[in-house]
Backbone as numpy.savetxt, mean C-alpha at the origin, in Angstrom:
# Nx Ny Nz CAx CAy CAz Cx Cy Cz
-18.99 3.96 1.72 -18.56 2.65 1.25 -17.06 2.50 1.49
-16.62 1.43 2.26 -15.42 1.35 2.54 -14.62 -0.01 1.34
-14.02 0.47 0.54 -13.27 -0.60 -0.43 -12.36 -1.33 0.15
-12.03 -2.40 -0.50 -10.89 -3.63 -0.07 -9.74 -3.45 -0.46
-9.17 -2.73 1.14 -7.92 -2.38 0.77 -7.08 -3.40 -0.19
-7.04 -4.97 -0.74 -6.07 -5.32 -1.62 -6.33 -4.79 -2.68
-7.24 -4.33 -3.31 -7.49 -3.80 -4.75 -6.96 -2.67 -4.83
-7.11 -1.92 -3.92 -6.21 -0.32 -3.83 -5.05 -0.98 -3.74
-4.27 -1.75 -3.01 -2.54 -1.91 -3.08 -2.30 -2.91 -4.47
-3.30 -3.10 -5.24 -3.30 -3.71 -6.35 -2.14 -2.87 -7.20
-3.03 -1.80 -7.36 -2.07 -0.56 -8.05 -1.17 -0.05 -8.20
0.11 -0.06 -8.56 1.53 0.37 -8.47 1.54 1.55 -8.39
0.62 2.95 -8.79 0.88 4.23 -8.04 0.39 4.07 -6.77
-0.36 3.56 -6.52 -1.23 3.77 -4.93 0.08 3.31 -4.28
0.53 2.17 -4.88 1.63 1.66 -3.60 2.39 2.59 -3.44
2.73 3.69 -4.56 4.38 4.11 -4.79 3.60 5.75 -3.86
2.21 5.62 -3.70 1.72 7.14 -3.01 2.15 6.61 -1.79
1.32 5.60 -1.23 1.82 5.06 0.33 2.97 5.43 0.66
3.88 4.94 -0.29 5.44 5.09 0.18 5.81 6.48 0.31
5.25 7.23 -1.14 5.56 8.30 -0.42 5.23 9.24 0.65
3.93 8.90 1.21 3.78 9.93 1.97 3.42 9.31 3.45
4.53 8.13 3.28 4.48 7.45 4.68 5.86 8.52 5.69
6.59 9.08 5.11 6.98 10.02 6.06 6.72 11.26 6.07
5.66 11.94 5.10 5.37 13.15 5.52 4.34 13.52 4.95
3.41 14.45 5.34 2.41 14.78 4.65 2.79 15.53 3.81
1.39 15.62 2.91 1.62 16.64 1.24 -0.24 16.92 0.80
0.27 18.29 0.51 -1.02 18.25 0.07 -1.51 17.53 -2.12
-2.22 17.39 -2.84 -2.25 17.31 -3.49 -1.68 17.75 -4.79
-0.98 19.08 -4.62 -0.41 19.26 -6.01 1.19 18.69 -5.89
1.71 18.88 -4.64 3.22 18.50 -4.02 3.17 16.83 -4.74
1.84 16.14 -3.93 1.81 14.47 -4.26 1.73 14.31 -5.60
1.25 15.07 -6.81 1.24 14.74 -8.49 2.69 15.52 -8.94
3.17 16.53 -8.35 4.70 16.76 -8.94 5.67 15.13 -9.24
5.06 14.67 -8.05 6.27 13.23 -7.65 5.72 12.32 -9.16
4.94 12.89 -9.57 3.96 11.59 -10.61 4.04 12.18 -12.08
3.75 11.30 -13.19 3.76 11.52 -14.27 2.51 11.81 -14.95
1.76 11.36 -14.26 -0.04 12.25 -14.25 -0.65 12.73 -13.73
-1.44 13.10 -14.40 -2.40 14.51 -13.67 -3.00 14.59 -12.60
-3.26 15.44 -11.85 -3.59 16.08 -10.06 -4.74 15.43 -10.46
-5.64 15.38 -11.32 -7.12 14.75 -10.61 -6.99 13.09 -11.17
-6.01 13.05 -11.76 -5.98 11.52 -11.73 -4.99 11.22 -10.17
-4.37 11.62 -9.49 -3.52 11.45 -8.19 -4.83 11.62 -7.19
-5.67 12.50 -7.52 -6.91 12.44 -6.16 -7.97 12.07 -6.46
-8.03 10.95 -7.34 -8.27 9.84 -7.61 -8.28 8.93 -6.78
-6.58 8.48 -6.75 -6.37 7.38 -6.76 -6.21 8.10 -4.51
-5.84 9.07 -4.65 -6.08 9.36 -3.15 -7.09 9.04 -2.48
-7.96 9.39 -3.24 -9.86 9.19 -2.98 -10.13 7.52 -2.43
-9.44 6.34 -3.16 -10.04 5.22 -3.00 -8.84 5.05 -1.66
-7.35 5.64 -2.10 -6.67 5.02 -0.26 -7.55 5.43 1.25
-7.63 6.97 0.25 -8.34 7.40 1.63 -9.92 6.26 2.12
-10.36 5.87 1.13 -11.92 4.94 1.22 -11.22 3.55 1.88
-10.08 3.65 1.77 -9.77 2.15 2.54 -9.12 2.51 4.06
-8.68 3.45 4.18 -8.46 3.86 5.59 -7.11 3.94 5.06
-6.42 4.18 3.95 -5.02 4.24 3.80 -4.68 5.54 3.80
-5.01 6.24 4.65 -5.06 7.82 4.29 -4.80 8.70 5.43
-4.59 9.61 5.87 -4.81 10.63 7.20 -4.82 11.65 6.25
-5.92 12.21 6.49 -6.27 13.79 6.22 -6.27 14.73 7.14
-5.32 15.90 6.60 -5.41 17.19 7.99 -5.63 18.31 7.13
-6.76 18.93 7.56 -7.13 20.27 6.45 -6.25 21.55 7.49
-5.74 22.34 6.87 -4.63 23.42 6.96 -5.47 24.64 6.36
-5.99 25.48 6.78 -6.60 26.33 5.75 -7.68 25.63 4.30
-7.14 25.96 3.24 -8.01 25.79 1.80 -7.37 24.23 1.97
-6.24 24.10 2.72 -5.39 22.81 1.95 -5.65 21.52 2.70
-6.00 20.55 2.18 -5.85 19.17 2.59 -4.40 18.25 2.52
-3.84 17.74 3.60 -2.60 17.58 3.78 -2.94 16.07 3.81
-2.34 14.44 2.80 -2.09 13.40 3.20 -0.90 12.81 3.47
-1.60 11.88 4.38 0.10 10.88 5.17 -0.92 9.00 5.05
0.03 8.91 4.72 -0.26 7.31 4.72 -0.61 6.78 6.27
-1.19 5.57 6.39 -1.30 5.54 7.42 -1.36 4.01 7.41
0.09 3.49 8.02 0.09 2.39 7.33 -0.46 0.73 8.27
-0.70 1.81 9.62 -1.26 0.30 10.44 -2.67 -0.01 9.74
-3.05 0.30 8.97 -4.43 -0.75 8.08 -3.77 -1.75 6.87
-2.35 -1.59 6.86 -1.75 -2.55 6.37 -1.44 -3.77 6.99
-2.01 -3.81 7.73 -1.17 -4.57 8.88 -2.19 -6.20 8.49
-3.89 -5.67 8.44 -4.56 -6.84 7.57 -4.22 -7.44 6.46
-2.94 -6.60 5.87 -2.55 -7.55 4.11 -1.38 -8.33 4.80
-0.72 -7.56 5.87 1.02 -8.79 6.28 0.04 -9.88 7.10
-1.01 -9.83 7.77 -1.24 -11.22 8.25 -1.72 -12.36 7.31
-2.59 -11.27 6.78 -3.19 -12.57 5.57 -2.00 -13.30 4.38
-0.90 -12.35 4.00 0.37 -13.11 3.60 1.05 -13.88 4.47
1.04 -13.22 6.01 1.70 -14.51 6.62 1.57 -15.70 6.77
0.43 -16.03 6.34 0.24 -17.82 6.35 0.03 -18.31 5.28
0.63 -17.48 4.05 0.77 -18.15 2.98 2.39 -18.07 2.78
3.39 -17.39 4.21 4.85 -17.25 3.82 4.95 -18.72 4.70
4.13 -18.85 5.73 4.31 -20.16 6.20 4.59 -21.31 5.55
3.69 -21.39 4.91 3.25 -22.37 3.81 4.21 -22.77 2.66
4.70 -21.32 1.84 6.11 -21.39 1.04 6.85 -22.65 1.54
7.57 -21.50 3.05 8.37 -22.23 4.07 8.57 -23.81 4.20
7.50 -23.98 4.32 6.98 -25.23 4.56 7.68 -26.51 3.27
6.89 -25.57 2.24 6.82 -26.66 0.97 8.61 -26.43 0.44
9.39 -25.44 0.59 10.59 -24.91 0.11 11.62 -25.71 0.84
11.19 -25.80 2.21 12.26 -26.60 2.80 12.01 -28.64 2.76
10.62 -28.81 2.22 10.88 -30.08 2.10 11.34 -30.37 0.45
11.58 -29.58 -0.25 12.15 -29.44 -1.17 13.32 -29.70 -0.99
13.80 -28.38 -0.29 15.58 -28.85 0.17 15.84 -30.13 0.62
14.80 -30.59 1.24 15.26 -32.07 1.90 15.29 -33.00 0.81
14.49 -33.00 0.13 14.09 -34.21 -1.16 15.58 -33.84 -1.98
15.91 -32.59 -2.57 16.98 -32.33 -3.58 18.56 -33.12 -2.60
18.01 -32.44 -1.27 19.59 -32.96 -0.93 19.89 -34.63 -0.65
18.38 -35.56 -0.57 18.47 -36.87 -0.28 18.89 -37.61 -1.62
18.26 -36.61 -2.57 18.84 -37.29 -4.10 19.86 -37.28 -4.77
21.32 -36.43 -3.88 22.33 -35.98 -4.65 23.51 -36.49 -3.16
């Protein structure tokens, strides 16, 4: 079962895992040092990035090594981009209306 990646970037640790291990891999106990809770709550929340494709796994021996992998992000910046359009859009006829009234 593959989950929707926005519900995983819903999460403020998932985001703050992405970030971290968008420059290097780590295996699981390295990735819960960085955290204030517990290793099976961190491979957890590893479990659902990895179910969204937010994940690269490289097994090393006993050890499983993750790295973010962030071109499956790339489906959340398009689908915001046409709602930054849109802002755009409505923000600058704003500016126009404020500056015709003053």
């Amino acid at each position: 079962m593959q989950r929707d990646i926005f519900q995983a970037i819903a999460d403020p640790t998932r985001r703050e895992i992405i970030d971290l291990l968008s420059d290097q891999a780590m295996p699981v106990k390295e990735v819960a040092d960085n955290f204030d809770i517990s290793r099976p709550a961190i491979s957890k929340h590893l479990k659902i990035l990895d179910e969204c494709g937010l994940m690269v796994i490289r097994k090393k021996g006993r050890k499983r090594f993750y790295r973010s992998n962030p071109r499956r992000l790339r489906e959340v910046a398009e689908w915001t981009a046409q709602y930054q359009k849109f802002w755009n859009q409505n923000l600058d006829a704003l500016e126009k209306l404020l500056k015709e009234e003053t």
